[in-house]
N, C-alpha and C positions, 0 to 999 in steps of 0.2 A: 118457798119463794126463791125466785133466782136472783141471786147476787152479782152485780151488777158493776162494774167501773168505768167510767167515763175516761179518755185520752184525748183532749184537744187544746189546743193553744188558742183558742180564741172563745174568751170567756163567756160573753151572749151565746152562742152555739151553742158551749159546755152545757150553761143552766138551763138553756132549752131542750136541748137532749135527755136531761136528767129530770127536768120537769116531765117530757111527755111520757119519760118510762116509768116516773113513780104514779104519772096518772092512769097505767096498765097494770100497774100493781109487781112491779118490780121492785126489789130490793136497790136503790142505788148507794151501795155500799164507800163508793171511793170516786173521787177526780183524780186529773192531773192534768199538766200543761205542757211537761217538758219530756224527756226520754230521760234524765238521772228519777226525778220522782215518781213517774210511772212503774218506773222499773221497780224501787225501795217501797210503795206505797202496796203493787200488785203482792209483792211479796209476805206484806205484815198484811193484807187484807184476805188473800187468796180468796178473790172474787172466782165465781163461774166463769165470766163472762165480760172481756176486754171489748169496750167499742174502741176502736183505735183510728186515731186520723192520721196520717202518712205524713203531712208536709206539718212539722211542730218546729218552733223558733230555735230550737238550740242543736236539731237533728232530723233524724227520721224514723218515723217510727216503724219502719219497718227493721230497726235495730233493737225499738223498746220489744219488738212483737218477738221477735229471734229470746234473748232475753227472758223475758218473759216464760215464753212456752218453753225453752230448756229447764228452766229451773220448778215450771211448774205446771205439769206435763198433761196436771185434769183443766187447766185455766183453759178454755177456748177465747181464740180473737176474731173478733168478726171485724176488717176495715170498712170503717165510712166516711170514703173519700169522695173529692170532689173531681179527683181525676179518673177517669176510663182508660187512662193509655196502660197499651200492654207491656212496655217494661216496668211501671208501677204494679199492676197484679200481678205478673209474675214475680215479681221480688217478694211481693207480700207470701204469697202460697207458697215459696220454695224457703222462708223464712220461719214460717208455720202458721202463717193464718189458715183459720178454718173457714172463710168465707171471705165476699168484698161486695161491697156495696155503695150505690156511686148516691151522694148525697140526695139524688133529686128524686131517690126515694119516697113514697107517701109513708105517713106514717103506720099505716096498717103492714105495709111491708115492710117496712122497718120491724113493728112487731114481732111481725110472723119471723124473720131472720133472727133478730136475736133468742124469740123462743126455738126454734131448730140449732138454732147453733148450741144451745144450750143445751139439747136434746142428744147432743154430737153429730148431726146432718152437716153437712158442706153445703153452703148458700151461696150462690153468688145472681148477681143484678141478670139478668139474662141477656144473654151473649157474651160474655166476659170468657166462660170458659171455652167456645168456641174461636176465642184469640186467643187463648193460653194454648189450645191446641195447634192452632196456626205458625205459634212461636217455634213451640218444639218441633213442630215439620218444618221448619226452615232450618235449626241448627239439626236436623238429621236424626231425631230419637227414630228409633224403631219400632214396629206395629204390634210385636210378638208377644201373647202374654205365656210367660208358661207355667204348665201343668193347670190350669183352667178348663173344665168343662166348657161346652159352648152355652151352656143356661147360665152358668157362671160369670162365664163375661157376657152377654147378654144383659145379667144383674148389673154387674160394673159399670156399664156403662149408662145402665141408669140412675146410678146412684150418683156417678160423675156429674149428671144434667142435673140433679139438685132436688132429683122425685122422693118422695116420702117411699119407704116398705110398705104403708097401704096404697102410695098411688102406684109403686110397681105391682105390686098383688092383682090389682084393678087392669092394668095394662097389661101382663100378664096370663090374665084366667090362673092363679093359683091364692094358696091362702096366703096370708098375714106368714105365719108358723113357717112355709116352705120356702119364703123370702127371707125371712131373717137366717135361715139354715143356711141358704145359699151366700150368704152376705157373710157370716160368721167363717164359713167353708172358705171363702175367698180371701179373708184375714190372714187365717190360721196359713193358707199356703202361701202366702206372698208376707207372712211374718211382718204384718202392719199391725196396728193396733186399734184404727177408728176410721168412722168414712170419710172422715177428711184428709185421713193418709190414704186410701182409696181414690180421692179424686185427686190428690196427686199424682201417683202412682200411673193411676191412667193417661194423665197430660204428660206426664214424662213418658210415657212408655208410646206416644203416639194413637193411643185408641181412639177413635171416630165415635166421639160423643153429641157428636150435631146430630139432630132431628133429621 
C-alpha cells in the first residue's frame, strides 16, 4: 500500500484530500500545514509520496519540497496547486518535485498521479511541461543531448510528456522490455537516477517535448 502525506495549510482541503485517497485505498500516513512540520513530520514518517501545496501560511512549499527530497531521496513530491503559472512549476521541478498538478483536477486524475508518481513516473497537468519548456528557451538552455542515440532521445522525450513505458512501447512498435532498456540506457549516460530527473533534464536541456 502506498504511503501517503498530505501538505496543506487549509484544513477542509487537507481532510478532503486525505479522505478521498484513503477512499482509493492509500495509505495516508501523515499531514501537515506548515513547511517547519512537513519538513520534521516527512522525516519520522518517510512516506512515498508527498502531496504538496505551494502557497502554505508560514512559507512555501516549494522550500518544504527542496528539503524534503534532499534528505529523503526515495520520497517522491507530487504539487497540487491551484496555480499554473510557470514560475510556480518551474521552482517546484528545479526544487525536486516529481510532478505538478493544478488543483482542478478530477479525482480519478488525481489518482492516477499519485499512483505514477509513486511508480517514479513524472506527472504533470497537461501542458505544464510545455511551459517549463518555453521557460528554458527564453533564458537560452540548449537543444544538445549528448551521447544519446536518436531512439534514446526519442524515448526521452517521451518520458518528458508523462507516457507510461507501455504507452511508449504502443507508440513505438517495440516491447515493454526494449523501452525500459532504452530508459535505463539514458539514466546510466546522463548519470540521473529516475524519470523525474529525466524530465528535468530534458526541460533544462531544451528538448522539444510538445506533441
Amino acid at each position: 500500500m502506498t504511503r501517503v502525506m498530505i501538505v496543506d495549510d487549509h484544513p477542509m482541503w487537507r481532510e478532503g484530500v486525505a479522505r478521498d485517497l484513503g477512499s482509493r485505498g492509500y495509505d495516508v500516513c501523515a499531514t501537515a500545514s506548515d513547511v517547519p512540520s512537513a519538513v520534521k513530520i516527512a522525516l519520522a514518517t518517510r512516506p512515498d509520496v508527498v502531496v504538496m501545496d505551494l502557497q502554505l501560511g508560514d512559507g512555501s512549499g516549494v522550500d518544504a519540497t527542496r528539503e524534503i527530497t534532499s534528505a529523503l531521496p526515495d520520497t517522491r513530491v507530487l504539487v497540487l496547486s491551484a496555480s499554473a503559472e510557470q514560475t510556480d512549476v518551474l521552482a517546484a521541478v528545479k526544487n525536486g518535485a516529481s510532478g505538478y498538478l493544478v488543483k482542478s483536477a478530477s479525482l480519478d486524475e488525481f489518482d492516477d498521479a499519485v499512483r505514477r508518481t509513486a511508480e517514479g513516473d513524472a506527472v504533470f497537468t497537461a501542458g505544464l511541461a510545455g511551459l517549463l519548456l518555453g521557460e528554458y528557451r527564453r533564458l537560452g538552455a540548449g537543444p544538445e543531448v549528448p551521447h544519446l542515440t536518436d531512439r534514446e532521445t526519442e524515448v526521452l522525450r517521451l518520458v518528458a510528456r508523462g507516457l507510461t513505458a507501455k504507452q511508449i512501447a504502443l507508440r513505438l512498435v517495440l516491447s515493454h522490455r526494449t523501452v525500459e532498456n532504452h530508459v535505463q540506457n539514458t539514466l546510466r549516460k546522463l548519470q540521473l537516477h529516475n524519470r523525474a530527473e529525466l524530465v528535468r533534464y530534458a526541460i533544462e536541456h531544451g528538448i522539444d517535448i510538445q506533441e
